[in-house]
C-alpha positions in Angstrom: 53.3 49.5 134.9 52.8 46.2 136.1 55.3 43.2 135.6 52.8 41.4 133.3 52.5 44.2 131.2 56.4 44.7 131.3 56.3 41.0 130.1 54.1 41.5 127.5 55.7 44.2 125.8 59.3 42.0 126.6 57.5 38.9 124.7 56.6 41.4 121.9 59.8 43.0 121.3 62.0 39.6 121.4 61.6 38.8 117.8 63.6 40.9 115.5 60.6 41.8 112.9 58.8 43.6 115.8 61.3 45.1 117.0 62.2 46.4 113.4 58.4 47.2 113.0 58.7 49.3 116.3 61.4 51.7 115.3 60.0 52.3 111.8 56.8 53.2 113.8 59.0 55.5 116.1 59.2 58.3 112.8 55.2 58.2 113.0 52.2 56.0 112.3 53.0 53.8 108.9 50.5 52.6 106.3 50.6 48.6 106.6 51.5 48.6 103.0 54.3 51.0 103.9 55.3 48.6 106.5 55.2 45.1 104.5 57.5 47.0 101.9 60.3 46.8 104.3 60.1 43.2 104.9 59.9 39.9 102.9 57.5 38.6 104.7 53.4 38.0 103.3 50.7 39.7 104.8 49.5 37.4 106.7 52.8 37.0 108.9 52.9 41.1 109.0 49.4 41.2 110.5 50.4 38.2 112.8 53.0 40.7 114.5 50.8 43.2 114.1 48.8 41.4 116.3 51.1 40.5 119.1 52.5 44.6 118.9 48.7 45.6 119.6 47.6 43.2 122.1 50.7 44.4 124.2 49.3 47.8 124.0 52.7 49.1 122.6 51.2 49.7 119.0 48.1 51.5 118.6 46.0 50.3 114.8 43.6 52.5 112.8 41.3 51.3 110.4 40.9 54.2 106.8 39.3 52.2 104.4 41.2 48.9 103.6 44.4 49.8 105.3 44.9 49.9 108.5 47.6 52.3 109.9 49.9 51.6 113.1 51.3 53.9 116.1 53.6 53.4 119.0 51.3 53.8 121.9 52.8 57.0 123.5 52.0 56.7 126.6 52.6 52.9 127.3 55.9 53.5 125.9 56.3 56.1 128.2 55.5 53.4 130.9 57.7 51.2 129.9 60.5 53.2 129.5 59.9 54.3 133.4 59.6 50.6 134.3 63.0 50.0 132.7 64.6 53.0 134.1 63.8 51.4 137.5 65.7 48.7 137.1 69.3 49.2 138.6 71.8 46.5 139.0 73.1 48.5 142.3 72.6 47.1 146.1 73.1 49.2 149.2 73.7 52.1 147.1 76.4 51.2 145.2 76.2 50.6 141.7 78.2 48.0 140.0 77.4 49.0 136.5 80.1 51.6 136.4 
């Protein structure tokens, strides 16, 4: 994964709604009705989010009629969880984290 990809996704997740959006999607895809339940927020501000979860490639949207339903992006989650897992705070070999 590249570093503005990484950013993307970062820039996605910082607000709290998306991030909340996120781990409801991580049980499996959700109706956007299902989704705006969970929230006070109108539909325009869900599908705003919505917006900025897709375009980092993290959510994945389906169209079934008048809903559209929303998935977590399997495999660039997998990539950015590999990209984080990269990230050490250790130099030389020696990790100060511990």
């Amino acid at each position: 994964m590249h570093e503005m990809d990484a950013a993307l996704i970062c820039k996605a997740l910082s607000d709290s709604n998306r991030l909340k959006i996120v781990k409801m999607l991580a049980d499996g895809e959700k109706c956007a009705c299902k989704l705006l339940e969970a929230f006070s927020i109108t539909q325009p501000t869900l599908s705003h989010h919505m917006k900025i979860l897709c375009d980092s490639g993290l959510v994945i949207a389906r169209k079934e009629g008048k809903w559209t339903h929303y998935s977590l992006s399997c495999e660039t989650l997998t990539q950015f969880k590999n990209f984080i897992a990269e990230l050490s705070c250790c130099k030389d070999g020696v990790c100060s984290c511990k």
